[in-house]
C-alpha positions in Angstrom: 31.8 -7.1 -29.5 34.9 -6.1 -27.1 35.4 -7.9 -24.5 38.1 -8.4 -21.8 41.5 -10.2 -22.6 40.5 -13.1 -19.8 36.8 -12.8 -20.6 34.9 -16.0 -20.1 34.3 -17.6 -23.1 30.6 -19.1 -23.4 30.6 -21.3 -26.4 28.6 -21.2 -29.1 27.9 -24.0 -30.5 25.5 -25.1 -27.4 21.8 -24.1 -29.0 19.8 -21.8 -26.8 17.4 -25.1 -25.8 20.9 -26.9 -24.1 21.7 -23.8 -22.1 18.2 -23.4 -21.2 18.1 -26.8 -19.7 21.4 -26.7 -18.2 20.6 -22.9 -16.6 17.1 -24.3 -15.4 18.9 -27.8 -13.7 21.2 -25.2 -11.6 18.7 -22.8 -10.9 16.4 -26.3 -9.9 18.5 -27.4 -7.6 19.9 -24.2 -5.9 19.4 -23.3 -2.5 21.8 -22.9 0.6 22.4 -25.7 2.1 22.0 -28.1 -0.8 24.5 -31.4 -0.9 26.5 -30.6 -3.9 25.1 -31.1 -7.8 27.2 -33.7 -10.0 26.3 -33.3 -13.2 26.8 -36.4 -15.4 30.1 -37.0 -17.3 28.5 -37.4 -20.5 28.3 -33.3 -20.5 30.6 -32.3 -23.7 33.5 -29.6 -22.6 31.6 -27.1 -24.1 28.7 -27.8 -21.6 31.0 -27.9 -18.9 32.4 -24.6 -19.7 29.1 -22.9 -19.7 27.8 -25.0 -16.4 31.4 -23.1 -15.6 30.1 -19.8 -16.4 27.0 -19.9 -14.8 28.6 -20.7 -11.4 31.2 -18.1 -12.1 28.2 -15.5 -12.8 26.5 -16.3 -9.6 30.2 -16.7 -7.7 29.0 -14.9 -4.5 26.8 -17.8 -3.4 27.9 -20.5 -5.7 30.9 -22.1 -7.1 31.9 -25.1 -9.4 34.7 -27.2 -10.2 35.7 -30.2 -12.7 36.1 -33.4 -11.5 37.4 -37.1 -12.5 40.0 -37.5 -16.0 38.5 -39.2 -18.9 35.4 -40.4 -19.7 34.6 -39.6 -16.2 35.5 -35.6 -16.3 32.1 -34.1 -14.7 31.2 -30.7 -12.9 30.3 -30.9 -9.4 28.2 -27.2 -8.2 28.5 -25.9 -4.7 26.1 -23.8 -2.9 28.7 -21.6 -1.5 31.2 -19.2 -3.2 34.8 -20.7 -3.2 36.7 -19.5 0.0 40.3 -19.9 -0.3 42.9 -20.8 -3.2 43.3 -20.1 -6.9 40.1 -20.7 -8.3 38.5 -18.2 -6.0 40.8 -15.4 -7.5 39.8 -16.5 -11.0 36.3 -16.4 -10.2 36.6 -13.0 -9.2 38.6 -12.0 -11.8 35.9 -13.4 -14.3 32.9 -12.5 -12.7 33.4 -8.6 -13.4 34.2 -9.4 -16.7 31.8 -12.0 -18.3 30.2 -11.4 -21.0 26.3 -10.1 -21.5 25.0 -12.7 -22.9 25.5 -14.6 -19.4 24.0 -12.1 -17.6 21.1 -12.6 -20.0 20.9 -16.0 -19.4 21.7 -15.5 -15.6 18.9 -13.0 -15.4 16.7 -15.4 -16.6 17.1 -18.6 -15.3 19.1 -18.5 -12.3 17.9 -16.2 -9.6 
């Protein structure tokens, strides 16, 4: 597999169930106008990265972004792309270059 220098990185060592249920959560509660989704802090990095990559996937009508140090590090979704700043530019950046097992994923979970 060749992929992009700054390709997203989806981790592997989620099983398929855990991405399933983290896809399905997102896709759950998406919908334009909804108050923003904070997932709990007792996600691992791993499952942050792939909420992460989701979100990035999906970047032109969602967005997401850590929260809290610690113990209390935790994702927060928005149901609107990011519109100014840094992390938009790396979303964009990303998004034309993720991988196709997200869009696998993306193509079935999160419409």
């Amino acid at each position: 597999e060749i992929r992009a220098k700054n390709a997203v990185h989806v981790p592997e060592v989620l099983c398929t169930q855990r991405k399933q249920e983290l896809t399905d959560q997102v896709s759950e509660w998406y919908a334009p106008g909804a108050q923003p989704l904070h997932f709990e802090a007792s996600l691992t990095s791993d499952e942050r990265k792939f909420v992460h990559a989701l979100c990035e996937a999906r970047g032109d009508v969602m967005s997401s972004k850590s929260e809290g140090k610690g113990a209390d590090r935790h994702v927060v979704v928005y149901d609107k792309p990011v519109e100014e700043g840094v992390v938009r530019g790396v979303a964009e950046a990303r998004r034309g270059i993720l991988s196709k097992r997200v869009d696998d994923w993306m193509a079935a979970g999160v419409q």
